[in-house]
N, C-alpha and C positions, 0 to 999 in steps of 0.2 A: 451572610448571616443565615445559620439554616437554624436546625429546631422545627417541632411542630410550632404549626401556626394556632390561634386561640380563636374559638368559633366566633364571630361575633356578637351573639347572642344570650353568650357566659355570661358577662356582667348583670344584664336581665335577670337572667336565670337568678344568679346569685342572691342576688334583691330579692326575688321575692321570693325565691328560700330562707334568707336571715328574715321576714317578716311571718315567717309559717306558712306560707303557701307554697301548695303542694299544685303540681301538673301530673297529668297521665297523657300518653300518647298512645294510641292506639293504630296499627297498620297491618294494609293488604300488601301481600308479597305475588306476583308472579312464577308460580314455581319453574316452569318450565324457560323463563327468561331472566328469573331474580332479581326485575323491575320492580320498584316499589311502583304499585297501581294507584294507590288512598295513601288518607290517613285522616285521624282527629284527635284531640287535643281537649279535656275538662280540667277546668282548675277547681280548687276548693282551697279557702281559708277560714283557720280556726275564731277570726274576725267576724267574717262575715258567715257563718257557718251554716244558716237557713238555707243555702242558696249553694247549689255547682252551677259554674259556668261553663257553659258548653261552649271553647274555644274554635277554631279553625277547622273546616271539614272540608278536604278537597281530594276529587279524584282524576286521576290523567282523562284527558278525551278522549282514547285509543278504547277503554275499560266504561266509559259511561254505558246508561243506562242498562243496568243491573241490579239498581239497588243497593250499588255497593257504600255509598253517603250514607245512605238513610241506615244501613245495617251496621256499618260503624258506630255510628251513635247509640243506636240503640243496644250492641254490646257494652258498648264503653257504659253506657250511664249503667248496664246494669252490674260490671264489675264493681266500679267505683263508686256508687249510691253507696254500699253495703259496710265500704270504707271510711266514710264521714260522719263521726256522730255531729247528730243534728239535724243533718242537711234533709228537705224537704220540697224544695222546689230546685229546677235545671233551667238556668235562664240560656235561651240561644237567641239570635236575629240572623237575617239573611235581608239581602236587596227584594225588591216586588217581584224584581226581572226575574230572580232567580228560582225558575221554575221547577228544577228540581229541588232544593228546600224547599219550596213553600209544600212540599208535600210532607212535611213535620207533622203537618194535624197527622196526619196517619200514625204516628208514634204518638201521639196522643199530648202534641203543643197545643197551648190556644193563645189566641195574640193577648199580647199584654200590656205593649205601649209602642206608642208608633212614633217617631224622627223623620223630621225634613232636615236634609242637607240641601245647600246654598252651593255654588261654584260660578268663582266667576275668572272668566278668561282673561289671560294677560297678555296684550299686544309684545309683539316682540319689543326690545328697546333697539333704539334707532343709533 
């Protein structure tokens, strides 16, 4: 069987384009190795239109500490705010641990609500 193969993440996609949401993806390129180093991700829909969500934001280990997280978003939202009528607030989260988000206040987040996850371990089965 050959043919391209289908990303698995089309169907997603697909959804929440027939429901009017829209994603931007924003990324850093490596020029001299043409590694992608970053990237991030904002959604908006015409539903919920007050609000962009500031999707996934990650950057390889090799390229940390840079600034390059924090200047992704802070592009991204400013392309993309300008594109959404409505929208008025950027909701993001990150873990406590994760020390370099939590320096979003500096792009000028303030917390807004806080989640407890639970986990609990499963014994192997015997």
């Amino acid at each position: 069987m050959g043919g391209r193969q289908r990303w698995p993440g089309a169907a997603w996609e697909e959804q929440l384009s027939a429901q009017g949401e829209v994603c931007w993806t924003a990324a850093v390129e490596d020029t001299r190795s043409g590694e992608l180093v970053g990237y991030s991700e904002m959604y908006w829909s015409p539903l919920r239109a007050a609000a962009l969500h500031q999707g996934a934001t990650a950057v390889r280990p090799s390229a940390r500490g840079q600034g390059l997280g924090k200047w992704l978003k802070a592009a991204l939202t400013r392309q993309v705010a300008s594109a959404c009528p409505g929208a008025s607030w950027v909701r993001t989260g990150n873990a406590n641990e994760n020390a370099a988000m939590l320096g979003n206040a500096a792009l000028g987040f303030a917390p807004w609500a806080e989640t407890t996850e639970w986990q609990l371990k499963l014994s192997p089965l015997a």
